[in-house]
C-alpha positions as CSV (number, residue, x, y, z in Angstrom):
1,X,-25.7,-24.0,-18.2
2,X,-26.2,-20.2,-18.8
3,X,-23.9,-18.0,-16.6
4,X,-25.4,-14.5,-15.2
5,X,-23.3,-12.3,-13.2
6,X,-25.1,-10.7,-9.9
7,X,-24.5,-7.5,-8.6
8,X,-25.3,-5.4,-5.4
9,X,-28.6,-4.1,-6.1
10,X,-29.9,-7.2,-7.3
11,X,-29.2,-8.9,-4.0
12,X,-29.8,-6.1,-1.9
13,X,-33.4,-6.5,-3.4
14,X,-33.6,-10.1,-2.5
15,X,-32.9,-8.9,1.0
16,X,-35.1,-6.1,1.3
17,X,-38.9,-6.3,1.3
18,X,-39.2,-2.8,0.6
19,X,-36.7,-2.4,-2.3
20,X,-38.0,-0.9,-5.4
21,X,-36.1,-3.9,-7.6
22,X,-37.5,-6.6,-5.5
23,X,-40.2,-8.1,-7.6
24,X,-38.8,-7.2,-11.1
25,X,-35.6,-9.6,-9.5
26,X,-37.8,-12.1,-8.8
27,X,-39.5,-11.8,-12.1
28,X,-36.2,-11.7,-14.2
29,X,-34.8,-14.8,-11.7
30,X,-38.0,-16.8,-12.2
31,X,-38.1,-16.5,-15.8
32,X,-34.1,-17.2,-16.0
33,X,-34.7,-20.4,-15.0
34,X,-31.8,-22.8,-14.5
35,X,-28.3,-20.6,-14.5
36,X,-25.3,-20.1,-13.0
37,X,-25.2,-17.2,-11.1
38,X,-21.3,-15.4,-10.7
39,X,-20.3,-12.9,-8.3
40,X,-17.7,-11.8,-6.2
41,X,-16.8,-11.2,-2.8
42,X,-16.3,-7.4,-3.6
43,X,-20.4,-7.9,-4.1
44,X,-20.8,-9.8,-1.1
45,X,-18.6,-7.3,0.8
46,X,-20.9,-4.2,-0.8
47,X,-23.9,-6.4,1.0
48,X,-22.9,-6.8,3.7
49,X,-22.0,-3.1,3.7
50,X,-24.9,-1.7,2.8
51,X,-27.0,-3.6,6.1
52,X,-24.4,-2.8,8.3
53,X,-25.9,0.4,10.4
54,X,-29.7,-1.0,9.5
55,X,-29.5,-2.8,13.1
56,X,-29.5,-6.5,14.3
57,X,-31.6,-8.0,12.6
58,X,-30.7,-6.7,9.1
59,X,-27.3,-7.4,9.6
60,X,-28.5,-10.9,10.7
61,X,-30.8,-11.7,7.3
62,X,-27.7,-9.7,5.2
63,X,-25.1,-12.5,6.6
64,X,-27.4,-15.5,6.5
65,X,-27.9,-14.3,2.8
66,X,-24.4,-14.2,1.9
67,X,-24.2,-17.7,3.6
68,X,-26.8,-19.1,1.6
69,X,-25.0,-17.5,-1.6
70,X,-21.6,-18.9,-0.6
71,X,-23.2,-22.8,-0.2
72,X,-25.5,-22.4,-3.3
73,X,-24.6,-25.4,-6.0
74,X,-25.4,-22.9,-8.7
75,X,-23.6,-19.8,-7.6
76,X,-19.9,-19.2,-7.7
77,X,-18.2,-16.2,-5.9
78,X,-15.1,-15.0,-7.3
79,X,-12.3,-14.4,-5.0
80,X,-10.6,-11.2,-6.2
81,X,-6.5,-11.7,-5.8
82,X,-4.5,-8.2,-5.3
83,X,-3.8,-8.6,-9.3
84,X,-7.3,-8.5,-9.8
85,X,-7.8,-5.6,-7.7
86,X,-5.3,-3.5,-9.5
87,X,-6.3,-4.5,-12.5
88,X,-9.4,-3.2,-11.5
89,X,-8.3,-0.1,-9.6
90,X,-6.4,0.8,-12.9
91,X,-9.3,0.6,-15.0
92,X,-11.1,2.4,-12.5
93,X,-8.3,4.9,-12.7
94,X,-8.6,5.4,-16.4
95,X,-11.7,5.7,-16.5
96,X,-12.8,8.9,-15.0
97,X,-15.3,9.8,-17.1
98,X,-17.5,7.0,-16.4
99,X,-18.7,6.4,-12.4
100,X,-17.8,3.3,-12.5
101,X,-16.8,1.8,-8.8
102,X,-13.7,-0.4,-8.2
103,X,-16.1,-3.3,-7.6
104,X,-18.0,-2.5,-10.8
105,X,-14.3,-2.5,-12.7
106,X,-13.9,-6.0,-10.9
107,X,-17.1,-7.4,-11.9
108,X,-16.7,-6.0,-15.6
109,X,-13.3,-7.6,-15.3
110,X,-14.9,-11.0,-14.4
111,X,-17.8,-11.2,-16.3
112,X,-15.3,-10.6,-19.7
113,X,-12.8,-13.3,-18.7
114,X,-15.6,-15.5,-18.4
115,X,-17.4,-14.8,-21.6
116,X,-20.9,-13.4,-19.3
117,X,-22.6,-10.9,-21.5
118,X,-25.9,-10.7,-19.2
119,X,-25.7,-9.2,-15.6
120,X,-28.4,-8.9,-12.6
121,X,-28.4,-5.4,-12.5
122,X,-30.4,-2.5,-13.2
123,X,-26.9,-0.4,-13.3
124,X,-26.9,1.2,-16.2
125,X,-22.6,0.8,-15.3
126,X,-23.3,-2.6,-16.5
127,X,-24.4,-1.2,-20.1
128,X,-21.8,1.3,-20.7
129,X,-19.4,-1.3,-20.4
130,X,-21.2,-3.1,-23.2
131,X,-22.8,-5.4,-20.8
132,X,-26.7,-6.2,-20.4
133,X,-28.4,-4.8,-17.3
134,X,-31.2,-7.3,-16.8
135,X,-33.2,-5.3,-13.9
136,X,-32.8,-2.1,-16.3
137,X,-36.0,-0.3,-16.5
138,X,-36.2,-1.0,-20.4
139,X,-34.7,-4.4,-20.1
């Protein structure tokens, strides 16, 4: 089985009815078909995040979303150890040229340990880290 790494904005747009990525997510999902999809709890914190001062109930949707993810058969989230985070903090360090976010370094981190060359993601982050940003507008 194929494995995809997910990012923020792809399941913020899952979340939110109103997000500008929502259909083209579904779209790219739909015609994905059967994958694994990796991400991390750095993600999952950054949704969780994001839905935090949106009130009750999108905080509610946001955490019934992440517990949906974290039971999913065909999901895996990545815990990130405190190596992992400096690794990441040092590339992020390195780096700063680029915009990247300590989560991003993480996931770029991840997705190359594990061989994942496609991401859900319309980050164009993704792409200047030689990865493929499925939700990109030219993708």
């Amino acid at each position: 089985m194929k494995n995809v790494f997910a990012d923020t904005g792809y399941w913020i747009a899952l979340v939110n009815p109103r997000d500008n990525l929502r259909q083209k997510a579904m779209a790219v999902s739909k015609a994905l078909g059967s994958v694994r999809v990796v991400t991390s709890e750095l993600v999952l914190a950054e949704l969780l995040n994001t839905f935090a001062g949106r009130g009750e109930q999108s905080r509610r949707v946001a955490c019934q979303v992440v517990d949906e993810i974290l039971s999913n058969a065909n999901a895996e989230v990545i815990s990130v150890s405190s190596v992992d985070f400096e690794n990441a903090r040092s590339m992020y360090c390195s780096r700063s040229d680029k915009e990247w976010s300590v989560t991003d370094c993480a996931s770029f981190q991840i997705m190359a340990a594990r061989g994942i060359t496609d991401a859900l993601a319309a980050d164009h982050h993704f792409e200047q880290a030689g990865f493929r940003a499925l939700l990109a507008d030219h993708a």
